[in-house]
Structures are given as structure tokens and as C-alpha cells.
C-alpha positions as a Markdown table, in Angstrom:
| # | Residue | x | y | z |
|---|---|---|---|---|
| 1 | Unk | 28.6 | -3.3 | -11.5 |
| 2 | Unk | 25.8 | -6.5 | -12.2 |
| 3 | Unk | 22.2 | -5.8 | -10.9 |
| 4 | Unk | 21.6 | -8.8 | -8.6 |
| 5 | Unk | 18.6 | -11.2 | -9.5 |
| 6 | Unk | 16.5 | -10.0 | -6.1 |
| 7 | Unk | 16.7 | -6.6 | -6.9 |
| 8 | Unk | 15.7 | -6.8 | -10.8 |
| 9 | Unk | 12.5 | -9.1 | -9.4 |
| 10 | Unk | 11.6 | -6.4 | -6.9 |
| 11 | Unk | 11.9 | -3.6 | -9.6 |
| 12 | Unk | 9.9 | -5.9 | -11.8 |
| 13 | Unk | 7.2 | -6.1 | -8.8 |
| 14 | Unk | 7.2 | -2.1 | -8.6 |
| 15 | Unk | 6.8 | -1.7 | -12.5 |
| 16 | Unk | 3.8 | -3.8 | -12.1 |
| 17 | Unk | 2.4 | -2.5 | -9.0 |
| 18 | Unk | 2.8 | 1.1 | -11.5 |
| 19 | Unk | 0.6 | -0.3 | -13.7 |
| 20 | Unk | -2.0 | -2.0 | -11.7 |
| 21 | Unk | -2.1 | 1.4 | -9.5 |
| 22 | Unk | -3.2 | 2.9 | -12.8 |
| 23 | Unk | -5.5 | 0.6 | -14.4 |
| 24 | Unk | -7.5 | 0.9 | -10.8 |
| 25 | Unk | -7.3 | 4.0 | -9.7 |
| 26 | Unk | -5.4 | 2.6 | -7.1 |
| 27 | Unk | -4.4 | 6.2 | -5.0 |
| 28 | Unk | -3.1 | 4.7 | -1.6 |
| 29 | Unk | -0.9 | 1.8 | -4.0 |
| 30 | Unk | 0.7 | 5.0 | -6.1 |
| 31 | Unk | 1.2 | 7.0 | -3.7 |
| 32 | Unk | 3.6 | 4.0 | -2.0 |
| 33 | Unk | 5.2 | 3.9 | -5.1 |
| 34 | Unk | 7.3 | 7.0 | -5.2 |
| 35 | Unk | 9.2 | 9.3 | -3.0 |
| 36 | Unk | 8.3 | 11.8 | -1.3 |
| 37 | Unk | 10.0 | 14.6 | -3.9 |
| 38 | Unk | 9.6 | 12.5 | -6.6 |
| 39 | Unk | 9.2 | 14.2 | -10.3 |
| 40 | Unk | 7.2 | 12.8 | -13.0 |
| 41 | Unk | 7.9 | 14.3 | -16.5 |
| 42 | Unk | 4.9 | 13.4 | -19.0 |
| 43 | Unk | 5.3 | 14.9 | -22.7 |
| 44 | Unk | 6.3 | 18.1 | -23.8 |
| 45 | Unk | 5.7 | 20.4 | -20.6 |
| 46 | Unk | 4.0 | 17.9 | -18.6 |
| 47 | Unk | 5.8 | 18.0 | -15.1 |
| 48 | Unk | 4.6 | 17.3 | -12.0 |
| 49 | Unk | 6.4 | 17.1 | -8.7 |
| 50 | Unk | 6.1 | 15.8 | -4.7 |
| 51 | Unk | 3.3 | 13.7 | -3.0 |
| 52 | Unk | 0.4 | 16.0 | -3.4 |
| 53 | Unk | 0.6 | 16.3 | -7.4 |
| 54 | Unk | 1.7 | 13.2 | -7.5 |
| 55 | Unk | -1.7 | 12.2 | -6.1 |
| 56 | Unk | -3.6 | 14.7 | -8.4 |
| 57 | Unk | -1.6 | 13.2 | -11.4 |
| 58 | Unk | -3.8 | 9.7 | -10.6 |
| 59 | Unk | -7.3 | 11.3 | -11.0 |
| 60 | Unk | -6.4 | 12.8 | -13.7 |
| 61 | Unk | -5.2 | 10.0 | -16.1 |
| 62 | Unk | -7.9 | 8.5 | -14.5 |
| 63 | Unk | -10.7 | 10.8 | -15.5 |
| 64 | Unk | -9.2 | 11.2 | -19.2 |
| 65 | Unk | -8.7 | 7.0 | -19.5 |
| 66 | Unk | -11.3 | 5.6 | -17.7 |
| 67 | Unk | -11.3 | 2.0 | -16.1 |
| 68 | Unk | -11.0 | 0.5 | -19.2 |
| 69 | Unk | -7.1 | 1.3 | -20.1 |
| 70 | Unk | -4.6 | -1.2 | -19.8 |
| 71 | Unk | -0.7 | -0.5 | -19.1 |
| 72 | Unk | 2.0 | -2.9 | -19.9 |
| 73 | Unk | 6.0 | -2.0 | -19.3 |
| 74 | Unk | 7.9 | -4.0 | -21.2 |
| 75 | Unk | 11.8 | -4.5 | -22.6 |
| 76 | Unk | 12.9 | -3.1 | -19.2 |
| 77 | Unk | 16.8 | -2.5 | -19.3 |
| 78 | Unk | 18.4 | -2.1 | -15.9 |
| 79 | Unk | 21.6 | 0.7 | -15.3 |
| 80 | Unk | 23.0 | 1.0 | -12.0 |
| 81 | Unk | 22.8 | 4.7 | -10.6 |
| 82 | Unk | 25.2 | 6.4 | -9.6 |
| 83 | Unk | 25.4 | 5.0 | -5.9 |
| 84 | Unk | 24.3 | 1.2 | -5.0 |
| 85 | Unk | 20.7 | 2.8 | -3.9 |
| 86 | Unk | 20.0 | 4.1 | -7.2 |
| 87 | Unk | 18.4 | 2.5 | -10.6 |
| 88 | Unk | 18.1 | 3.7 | -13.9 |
| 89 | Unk | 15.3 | 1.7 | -15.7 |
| 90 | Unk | 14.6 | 2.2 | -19.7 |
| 91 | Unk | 11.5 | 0.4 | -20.7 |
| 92 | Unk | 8.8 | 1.0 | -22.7 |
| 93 | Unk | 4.8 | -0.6 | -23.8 |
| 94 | Unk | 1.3 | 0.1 | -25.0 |
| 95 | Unk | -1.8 | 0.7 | -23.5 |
| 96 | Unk | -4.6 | -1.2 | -24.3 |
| 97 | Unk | -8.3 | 0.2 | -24.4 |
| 98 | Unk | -10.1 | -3.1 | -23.4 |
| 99 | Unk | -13.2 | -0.9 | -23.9 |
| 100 | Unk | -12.3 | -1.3 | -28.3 |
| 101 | Unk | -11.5 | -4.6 | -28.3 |
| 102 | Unk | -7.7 | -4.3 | -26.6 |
| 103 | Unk | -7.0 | -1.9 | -29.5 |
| 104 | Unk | -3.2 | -0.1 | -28.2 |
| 105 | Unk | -4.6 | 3.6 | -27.3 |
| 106 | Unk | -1.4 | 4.8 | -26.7 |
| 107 | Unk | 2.9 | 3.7 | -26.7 |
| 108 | Unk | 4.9 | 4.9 | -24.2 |
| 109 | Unk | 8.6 | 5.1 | -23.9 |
| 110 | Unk | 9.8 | 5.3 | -20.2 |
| 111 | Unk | 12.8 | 6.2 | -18.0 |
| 112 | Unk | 12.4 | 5.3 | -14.4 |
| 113 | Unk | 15.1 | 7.0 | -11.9 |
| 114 | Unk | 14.9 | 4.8 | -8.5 |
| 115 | Unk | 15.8 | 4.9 | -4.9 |
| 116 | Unk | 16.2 | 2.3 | -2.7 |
| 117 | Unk | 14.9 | 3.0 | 0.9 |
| 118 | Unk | 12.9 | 0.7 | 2.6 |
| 119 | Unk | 12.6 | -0.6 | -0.2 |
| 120 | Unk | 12.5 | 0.7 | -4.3 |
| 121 | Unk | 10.6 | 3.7 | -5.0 |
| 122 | Unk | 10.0 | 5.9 | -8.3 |
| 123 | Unk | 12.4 | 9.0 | -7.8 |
| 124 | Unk | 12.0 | 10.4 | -11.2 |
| 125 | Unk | 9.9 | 9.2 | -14.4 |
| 126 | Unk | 9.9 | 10.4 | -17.7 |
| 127 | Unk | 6.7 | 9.0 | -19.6 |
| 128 | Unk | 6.9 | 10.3 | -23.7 |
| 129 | Unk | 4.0 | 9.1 | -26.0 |
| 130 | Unk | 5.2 | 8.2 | -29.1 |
| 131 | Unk | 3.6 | 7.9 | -32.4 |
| 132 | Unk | 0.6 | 9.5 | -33.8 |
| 133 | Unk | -1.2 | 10.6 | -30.4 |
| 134 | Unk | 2.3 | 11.8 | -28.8 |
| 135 | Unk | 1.4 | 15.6 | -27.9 |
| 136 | Unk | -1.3 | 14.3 | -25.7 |
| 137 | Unk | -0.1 | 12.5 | -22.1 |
| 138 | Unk | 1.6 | 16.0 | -22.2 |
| 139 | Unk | -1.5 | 18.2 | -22.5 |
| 140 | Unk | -3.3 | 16.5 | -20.3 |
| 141 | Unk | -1.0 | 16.8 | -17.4 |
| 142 | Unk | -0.3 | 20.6 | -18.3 |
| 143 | Unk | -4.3 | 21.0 | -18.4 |
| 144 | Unk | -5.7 | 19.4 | -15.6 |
| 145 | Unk | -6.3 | 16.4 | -17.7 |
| 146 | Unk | -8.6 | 18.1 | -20.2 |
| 147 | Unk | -7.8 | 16.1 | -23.4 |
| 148 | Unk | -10.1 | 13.6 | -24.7 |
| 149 | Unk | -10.2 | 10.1 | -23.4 |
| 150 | Unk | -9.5 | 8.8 | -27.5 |
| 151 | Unk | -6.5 | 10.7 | -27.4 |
| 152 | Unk | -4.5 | 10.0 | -23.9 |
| 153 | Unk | -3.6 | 6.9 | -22.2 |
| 154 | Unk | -0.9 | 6.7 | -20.0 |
């Protein structure tokens, strides 16, 4: 079943909305992002889970990145779910620390599960780092967001 041209632009808006939430610190813009159970899997053992931790999740990738990170979701491949309210979205993109010249910090493959209710919302994301930082979105989110700012961007 073909993914309709309104619906790929209003996931495109959310994926972007994601990032600008991010990059700003943005709490009330996140928090309309996702459901209200929604699970986000970051790493190896990084797993958070419903509105509240949700909401923590924010300060704490903005207290390890600082305002100066930079997300970009690119490549996005679209999968119907498996009713006509559900997406499966593979993309994936660097982050860019503006604050070292736009140097990527950190590359992120990700797997976005949606729902469509009012209209689309994150019901699930996985979020894996790859390349030479990789263990670190992970530890962060299992630690409170005590890894250092060189080594976590997400």
C-alpha cells in the first residue's frame, strides 16, 4: 500500500519539528511530538518511556550537547504500519557541533514507529550512534546524561 504525498510532507514536518525541538531545548514542541506511552530506545540500554521521561530525556541531551549541536534526519524511507494509522520511518544523519566549526559530533541511525491521531506522533524511536563515539547517546540516557558533551550528541 503507497504512502500518499500529504502524509510523507507531514512526517517530513514532524522529523523536522524533532530536530528543531532539540537543537532549542524546545520542551512544550517535544513534548507534542510523541504519544503519550511513547518509548524511546537510545543505545545499548538507553530506554526511556511515557510523557514524564520523555520530558527529562530533553534536559538531558540538552545539558550533555549544549545549544550549539545541530541535528539533521536524512534518507528517510517510509513503510506502512501495520494498520493505515501507523508508519515505520528508517532514516538516519549527523549532528553538527556548530560550536567546532560544524564538525559532525555524532551519526545517528534511526527507526521512528508512528501514530496517526490528531495528527502524526512519535510512538516509538530507536536512536543508535554509530561509529567511533557509538556507546555514548546510550550512557548518557542510562546515566542521567553524565557523559561528556565531546562525546554525545543526539
Amino acid at each position: 500500500m503507497s504512502i500518499d504525498l500529504a502524509a510523507r510532507l507531514d512526517v517530513q514536518e514532524l522529523l523536522a519539528r524533532f530536530c528543531h525541538a532539540i537543537d532549542h531545548a524546545d520542551a512544550r514542541g517535544w513534548r507534542e511530538l510523541f504519544t503519550h506511552d511513547a518509548c524511546i530506545m537510545c543505545g545499548e540500554g538507553g530506554r526511556v518511556q511515557g510523557s514524564a521521561d520523555i520530558a527529562a530525556l530533553l534536559d538531558q541531551i540538552t545539558r550533555c550537547a549544549g545549544p550549539q549541536m545541530r541535528h539533521l534526519i536524512t534518507a528517510t524511507v517510509f513503510d506502512r504500519g501495520a494498520t493505515w494509522r501507523d508508519l515505520k520511518v528508517t532514516a538516519y544523519g549527523p549532528v553538527l557541533d556548530l560550536a567546532q566549526g560544524g564538525a559532525i559530533a555524532g551519526f545517528y541511525d534511526y527507526v521512528f514507529e508512528l501514530r496517526l491521531s490528531d495528527h502524526w506522533r512519535i510512538r516509538s524511536l530507536s536512536a543508535q550512534q554509530v561509529g567511533s563515539q557509538a556507546p555514548a547517546i546510550g550512557a548518557a540516557v542510562a546515566t542521567g546524561g553524565a557523559t561528556p558533551r565531546s562525546a554525545t550528541a543526539h
